[in-house]
C-alpha positions in Angstrom: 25.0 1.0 4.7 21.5 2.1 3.0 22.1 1.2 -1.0 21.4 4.0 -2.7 19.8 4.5 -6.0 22.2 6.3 -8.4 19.8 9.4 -9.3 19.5 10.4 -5.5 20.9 13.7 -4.4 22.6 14.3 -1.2 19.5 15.4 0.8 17.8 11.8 -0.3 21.1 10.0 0.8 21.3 11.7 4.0 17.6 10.9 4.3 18.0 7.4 3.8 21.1 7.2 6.4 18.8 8.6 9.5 16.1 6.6 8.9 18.6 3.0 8.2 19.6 4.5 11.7 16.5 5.1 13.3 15.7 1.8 12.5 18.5 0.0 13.6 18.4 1.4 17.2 14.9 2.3 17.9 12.7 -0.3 16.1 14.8 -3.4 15.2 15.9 -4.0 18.6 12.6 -3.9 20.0 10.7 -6.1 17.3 13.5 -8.7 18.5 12.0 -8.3 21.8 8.4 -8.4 21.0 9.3 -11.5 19.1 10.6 -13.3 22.0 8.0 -11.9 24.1 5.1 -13.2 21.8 3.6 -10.1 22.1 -0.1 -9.1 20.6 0.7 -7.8 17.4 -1.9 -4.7 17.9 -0.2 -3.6 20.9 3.3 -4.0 19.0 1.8 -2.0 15.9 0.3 1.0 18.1 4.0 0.8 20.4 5.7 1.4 17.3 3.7 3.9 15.9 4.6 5.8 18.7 8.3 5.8 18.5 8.0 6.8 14.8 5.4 9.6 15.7 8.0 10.9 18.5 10.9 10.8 16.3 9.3 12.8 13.0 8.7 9.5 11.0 5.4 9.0 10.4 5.0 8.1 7.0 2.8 10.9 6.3 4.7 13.1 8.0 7.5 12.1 5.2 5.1 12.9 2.3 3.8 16.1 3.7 4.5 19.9 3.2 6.9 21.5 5.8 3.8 24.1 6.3 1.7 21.0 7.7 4.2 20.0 10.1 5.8 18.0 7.2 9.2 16.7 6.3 8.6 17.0 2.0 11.0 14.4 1.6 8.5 13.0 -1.6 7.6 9.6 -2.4 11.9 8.8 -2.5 11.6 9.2 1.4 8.1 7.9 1.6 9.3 4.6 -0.2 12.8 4.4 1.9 11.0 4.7 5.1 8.4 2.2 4.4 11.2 -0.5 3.0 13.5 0.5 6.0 10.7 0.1 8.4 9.7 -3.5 6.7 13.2 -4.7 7.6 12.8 -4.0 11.2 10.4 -6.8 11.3 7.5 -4.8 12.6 4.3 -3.3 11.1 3.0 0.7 11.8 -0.5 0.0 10.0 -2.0 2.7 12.1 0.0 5.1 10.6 0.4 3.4 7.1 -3.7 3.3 7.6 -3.8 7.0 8.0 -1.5 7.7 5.0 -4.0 6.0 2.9 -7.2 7.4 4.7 -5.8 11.1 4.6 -4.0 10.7 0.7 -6.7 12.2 -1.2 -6.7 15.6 1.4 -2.7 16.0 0.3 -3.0 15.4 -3.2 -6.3 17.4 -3.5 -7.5 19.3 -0.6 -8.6 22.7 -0.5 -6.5 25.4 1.8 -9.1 25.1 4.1 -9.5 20.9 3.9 -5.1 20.9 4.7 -5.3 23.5 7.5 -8.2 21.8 9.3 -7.0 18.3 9.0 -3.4 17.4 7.6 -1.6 19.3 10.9 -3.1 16.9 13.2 -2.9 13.8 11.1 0.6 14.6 10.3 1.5 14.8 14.1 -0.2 11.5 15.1 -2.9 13.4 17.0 -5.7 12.0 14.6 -5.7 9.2 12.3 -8.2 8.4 9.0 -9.2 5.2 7.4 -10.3 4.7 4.1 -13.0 2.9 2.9 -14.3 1.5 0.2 -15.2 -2.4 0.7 -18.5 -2.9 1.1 -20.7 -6.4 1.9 -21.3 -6.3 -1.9 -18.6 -4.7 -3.1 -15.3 -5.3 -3.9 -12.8 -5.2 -6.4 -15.4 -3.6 -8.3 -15.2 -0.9 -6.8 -16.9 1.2 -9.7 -20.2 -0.6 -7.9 -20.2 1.5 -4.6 -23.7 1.4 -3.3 -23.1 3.6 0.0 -25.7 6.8 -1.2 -25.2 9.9 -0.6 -28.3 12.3 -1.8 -27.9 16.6 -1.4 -30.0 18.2 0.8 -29.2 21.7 0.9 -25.8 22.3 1.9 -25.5 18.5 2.8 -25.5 15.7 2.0 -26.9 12.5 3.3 -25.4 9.3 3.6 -26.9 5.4 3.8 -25.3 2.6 3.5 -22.2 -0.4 4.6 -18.7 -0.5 4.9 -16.7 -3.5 5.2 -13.0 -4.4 5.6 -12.6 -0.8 7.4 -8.9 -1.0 8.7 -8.8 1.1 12.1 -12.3 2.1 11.5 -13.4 2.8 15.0 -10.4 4.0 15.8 -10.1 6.6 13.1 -11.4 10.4 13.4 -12.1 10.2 10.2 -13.0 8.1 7.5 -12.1 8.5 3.7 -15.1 7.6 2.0 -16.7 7.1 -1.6 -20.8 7.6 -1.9 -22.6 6.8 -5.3 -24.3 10.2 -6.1 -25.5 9.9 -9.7 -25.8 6.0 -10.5 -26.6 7.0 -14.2 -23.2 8.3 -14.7 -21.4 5.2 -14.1 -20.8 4.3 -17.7 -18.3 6.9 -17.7 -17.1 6.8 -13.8 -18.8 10.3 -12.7 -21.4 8.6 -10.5 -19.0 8.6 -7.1 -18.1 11.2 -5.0 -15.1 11.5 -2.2 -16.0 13.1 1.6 -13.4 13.0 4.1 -16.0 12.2 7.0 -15.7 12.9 10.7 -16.2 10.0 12.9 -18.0 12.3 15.4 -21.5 12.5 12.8 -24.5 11.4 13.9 -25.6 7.9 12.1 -21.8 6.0 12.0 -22.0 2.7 13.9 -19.5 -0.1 14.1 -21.3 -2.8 13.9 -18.6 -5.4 14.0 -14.9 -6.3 14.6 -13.4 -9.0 12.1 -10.5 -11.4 13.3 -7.8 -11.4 10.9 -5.5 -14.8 10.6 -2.3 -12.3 10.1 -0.5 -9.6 12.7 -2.4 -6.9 11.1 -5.2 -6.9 13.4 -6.4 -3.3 13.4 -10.1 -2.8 14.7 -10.7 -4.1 11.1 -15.0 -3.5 10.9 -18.4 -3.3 9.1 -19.7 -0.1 9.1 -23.0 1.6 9.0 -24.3 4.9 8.0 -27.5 5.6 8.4 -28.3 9.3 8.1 -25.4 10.4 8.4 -25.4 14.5 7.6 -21.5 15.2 5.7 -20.9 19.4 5.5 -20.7 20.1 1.6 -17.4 21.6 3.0 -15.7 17.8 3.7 -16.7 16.9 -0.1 -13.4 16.3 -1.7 -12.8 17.9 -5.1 -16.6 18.4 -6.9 -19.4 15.7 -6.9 -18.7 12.8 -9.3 -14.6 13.2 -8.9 -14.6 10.5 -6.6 -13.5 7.9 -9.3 -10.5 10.1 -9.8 -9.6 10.5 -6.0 -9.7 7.1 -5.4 -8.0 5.9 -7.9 -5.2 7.8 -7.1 -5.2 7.5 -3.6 -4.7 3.6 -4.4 -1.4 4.4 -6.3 -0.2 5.8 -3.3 -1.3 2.5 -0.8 0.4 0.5 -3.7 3.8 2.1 -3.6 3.1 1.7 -0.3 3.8 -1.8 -0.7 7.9 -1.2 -0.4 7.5 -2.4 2.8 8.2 -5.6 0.8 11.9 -5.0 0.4 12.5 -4.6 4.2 10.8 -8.3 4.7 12.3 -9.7 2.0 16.0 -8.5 3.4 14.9 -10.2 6.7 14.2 -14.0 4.7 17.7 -13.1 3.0 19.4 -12.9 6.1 17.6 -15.3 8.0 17.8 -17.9 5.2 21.4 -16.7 5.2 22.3 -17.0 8.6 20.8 -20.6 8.6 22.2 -21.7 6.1 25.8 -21.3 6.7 25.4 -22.2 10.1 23.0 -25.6 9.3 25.1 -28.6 9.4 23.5 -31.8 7.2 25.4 -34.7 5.5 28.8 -33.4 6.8 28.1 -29.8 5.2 26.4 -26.7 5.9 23.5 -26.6 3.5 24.7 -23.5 1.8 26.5 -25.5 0.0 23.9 -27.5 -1.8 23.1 -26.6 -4.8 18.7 -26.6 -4.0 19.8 -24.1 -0.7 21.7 -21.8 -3.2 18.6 -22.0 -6.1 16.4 -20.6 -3.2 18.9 -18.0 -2.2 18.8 -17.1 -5.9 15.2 -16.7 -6.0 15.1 -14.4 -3.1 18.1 -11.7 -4.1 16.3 -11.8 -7.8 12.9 -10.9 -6.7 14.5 -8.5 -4.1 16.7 -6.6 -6.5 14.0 -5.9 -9.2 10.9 -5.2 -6.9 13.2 -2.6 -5.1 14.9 -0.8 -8.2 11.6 -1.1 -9.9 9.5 0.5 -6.7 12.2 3.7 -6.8 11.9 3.8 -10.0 8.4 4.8 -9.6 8.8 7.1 -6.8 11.3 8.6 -8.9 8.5 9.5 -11.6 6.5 11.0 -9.3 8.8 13.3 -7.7 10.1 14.7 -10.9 7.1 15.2 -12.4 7.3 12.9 -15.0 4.5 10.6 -14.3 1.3 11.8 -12.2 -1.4 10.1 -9.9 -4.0 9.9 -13.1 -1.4 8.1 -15.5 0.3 5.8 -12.7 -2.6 2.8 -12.2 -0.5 0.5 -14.7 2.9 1.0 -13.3 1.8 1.0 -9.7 -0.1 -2.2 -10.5 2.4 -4.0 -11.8 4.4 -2.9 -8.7 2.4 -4.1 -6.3 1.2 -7.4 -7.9 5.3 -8.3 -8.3 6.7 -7.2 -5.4 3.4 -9.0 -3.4 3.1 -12.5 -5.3 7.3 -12.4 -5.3 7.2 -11.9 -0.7 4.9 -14.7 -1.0 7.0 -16.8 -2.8 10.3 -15.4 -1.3 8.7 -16.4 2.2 8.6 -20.2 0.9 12.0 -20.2 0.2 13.3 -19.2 3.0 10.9 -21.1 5.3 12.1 -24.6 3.5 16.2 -23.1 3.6 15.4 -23.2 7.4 13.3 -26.3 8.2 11.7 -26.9 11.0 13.4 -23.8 12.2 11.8 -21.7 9.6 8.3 -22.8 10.9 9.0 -21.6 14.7 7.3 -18.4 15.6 10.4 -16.8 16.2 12.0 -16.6 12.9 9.0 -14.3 11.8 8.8 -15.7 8.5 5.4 -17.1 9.7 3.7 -13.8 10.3 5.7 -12.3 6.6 3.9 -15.5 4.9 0.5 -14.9 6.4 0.7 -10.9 5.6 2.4 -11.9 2.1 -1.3 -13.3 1.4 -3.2 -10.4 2.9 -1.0 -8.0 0.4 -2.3 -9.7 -2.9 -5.6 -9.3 -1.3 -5.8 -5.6 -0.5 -5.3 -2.5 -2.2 -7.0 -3.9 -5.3 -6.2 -8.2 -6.1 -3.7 -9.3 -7.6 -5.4 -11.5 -10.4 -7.9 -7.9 -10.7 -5.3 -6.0 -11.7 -3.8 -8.5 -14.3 -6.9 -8.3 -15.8 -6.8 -4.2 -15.8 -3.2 -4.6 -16.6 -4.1 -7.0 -19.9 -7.0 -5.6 -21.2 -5.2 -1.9 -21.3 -2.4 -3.3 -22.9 -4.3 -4.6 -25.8 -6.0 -1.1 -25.8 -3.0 0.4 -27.1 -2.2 0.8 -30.3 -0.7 -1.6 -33.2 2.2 -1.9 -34.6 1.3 -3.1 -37.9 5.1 -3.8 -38.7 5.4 -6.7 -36.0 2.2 -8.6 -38.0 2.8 -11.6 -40.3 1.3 -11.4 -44.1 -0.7 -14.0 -43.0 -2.3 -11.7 -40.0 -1.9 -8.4 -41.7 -3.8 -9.0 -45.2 -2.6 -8.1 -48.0 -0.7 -5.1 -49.0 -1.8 -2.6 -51.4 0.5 -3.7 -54.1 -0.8 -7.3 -53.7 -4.9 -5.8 -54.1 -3.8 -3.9 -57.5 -2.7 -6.6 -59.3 -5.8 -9.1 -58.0 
């Protein structure tokens, strides 16, 4: 049964319940299969997405407003169905993809911006990448270079994009274009368009080969002339810091998807090692096995009560998408350096074993690494994380004498 948080009403429980059972019957049973069936992981990824289009669990479809076509079961049922759908040992980045890619329309689209687009997006008819890597850009990505200069009631884009998950494949990319490169000292130089892949100008120049079973059409990107409609410009010019910022909270509480593969290594591990004879014992009963076991309930327990946690603030109200960059970023560096190391565990609880394709610890390692890549890296956004924290302010009771100066007292009588 799904283990509930303790602050979830009955509409979230019952939420939780269809989609434990959606899981179990529709998409465990056939990762199994795909498994034994070494099957190419795109063709697994699009199969899936499929089923969870059909059967009103698209992750966006979760998130959105009932008008939309929308289930408005908040980031609570966003966060269950991503951690439920992690479990099942399989991976719906096309639809995960368009969750990121369309984020910024749900959160701050016109009428106009949700009519046109979030219906079809929510029903799997269309799906939208984001991008904002470019050949010289990264993690910083303050540096866009992609231009985009107005021309009447357009606006003109040149530039790269790199990295672009589904890009080809998308109707639509989710994009950021420098328009004032004087206004980057205080982060009003980008801009957010929500681009139709049907412009004029938008090539795909090239198809990269990932090492994990993520491979999704990832691509370089050119525009060259590309014309946007002033009308696909999301919020005003130079709020494109602010939408994509907060667009990135959302990919990182995305990252719940963690929980479900850790549960797998826990049961795996757990499976193996009661059943693992050595020395006259099953190795769960040496005392190294159970230290490993340790490590993987730990990080499992606080990543997940930790990721609710945050969904909770956002559903109530109390936190929002322009105060969340610490919290989510300590979220997703946790629960992505802990899958990594969870991963190791289990592989060396199961041996050999753990390194045979079938287990699918493999392919949870290799997308464990990929996850403290994306979204913003890990050792970035320890940086962000540090440097804010010593931006806040002092509490000049915790200083020694020593640190602190002396007091007034001790200046009058010097």
């Amino acid at each position: 049964m799904f283990d509930y948080m303790p602050w979830w009403d009955k509409e979230t429980k019952q939420f939780a319940d269809e989609v434990e059972n959606f899981c179990d019957t529709e998409l465990q049973p056939r990762a199994i299969k795909f498994l034994e069936q070494n099957k190419d992981p795109m063709e697994i990824q699009w199969e899936a997405s499929k089923i969870c289009i059909d059967k009103g669990f698209h992750p966006l479809m979760v998130l959105a407003e009932e008008k939309y076509g929308g289930r408005n079961k908040g980031y609570a049922g966003y966060t269950i169905l991503n951690e439920e759908v992690g479990r099942s040992m399989i991976n719906i980045n096309p639809l995960l993809t368009s969750v990121f890619g369309a984020g910024p329309v749900h959160l701050f689209g016109t009428e106009a911006q949700k009519e046109e687009f979030m219906t079809p997006l929510v029903r799997g008819e269309k799906w939208a990448s984001i991008t904002v890597t470019e050949p010289d850009v990264g993690n910083d990505a303050a540096g866009i270079q992609l231009h985009a200069e107005k021309d009447g009631d357009e606006w003109v884009l040149n530039g790269w994009k790199r990295f672009i998950t589904l890009g080809p494949l998308s109707h639509y990319h989710m994009l950021y274009a420098n328009t004032d490169p004087d206004m980057r000292r205080i982060h009003r130089h980008l801009t957010a368009f929500f681009v139709p892949t049907t412009l004029n100008g938008i090539t795909f120049e090239k198809i990269n080969q990932l090492i994990g079973d993520v491979e999704m059409a990832n691509s370089v990107i050119r525009y060259k002339d590309v014309r946007v409609p002033e009308e696909y410009m999301i919020l005003d010019p130079g709020d494109g810091w602010t939408v994509m910022t907060s667009a990135l909270n959302i990919e990182r509480l995305g990252i719940a998807g963690v929980v479900g593969s850790a549960k797998n290594l826990l049961e795996t591990s757990r499976a193996y090692g009661r059943r693992r004879v050595q020395f006259g014992n099953p190795i769960s009963r040496y005392n190294g096995v159970q230290l490993r076991m340790a490590n993987i309930s730990m990080k499992i327990n606080l990543t997940r009560v930790y990721l609710y946690y945050l969904a909770h603030l956002l559903d109530t109200g109390e936190a929002d998408m322009f105060t969340f960059a610490l919290k989510s970023s300590t979220a997703k560096i946790f629960g992505t350096q802990s899958l990594t190391e969870m991963a190791l565990d289990a592989l060396f609880i199961c041996g050999g074993d753990g390194y045979l394709q079938e287990t699918g610890i493999g392919g949870i390692l290799k997308n464990a690494a990929l996850m403290q890549i994306a979204g913003g890296s890990n050792d970035i956004l320890k940086l962000f994380i540090g440097r804010n924290e010593f931006m806040q302010d002092v509490d000049e009771r915790m200083l020694t004498p020593s640190v602190r100066g002396p007091t007034k007292e001790d200046a009058d009588k010097l």
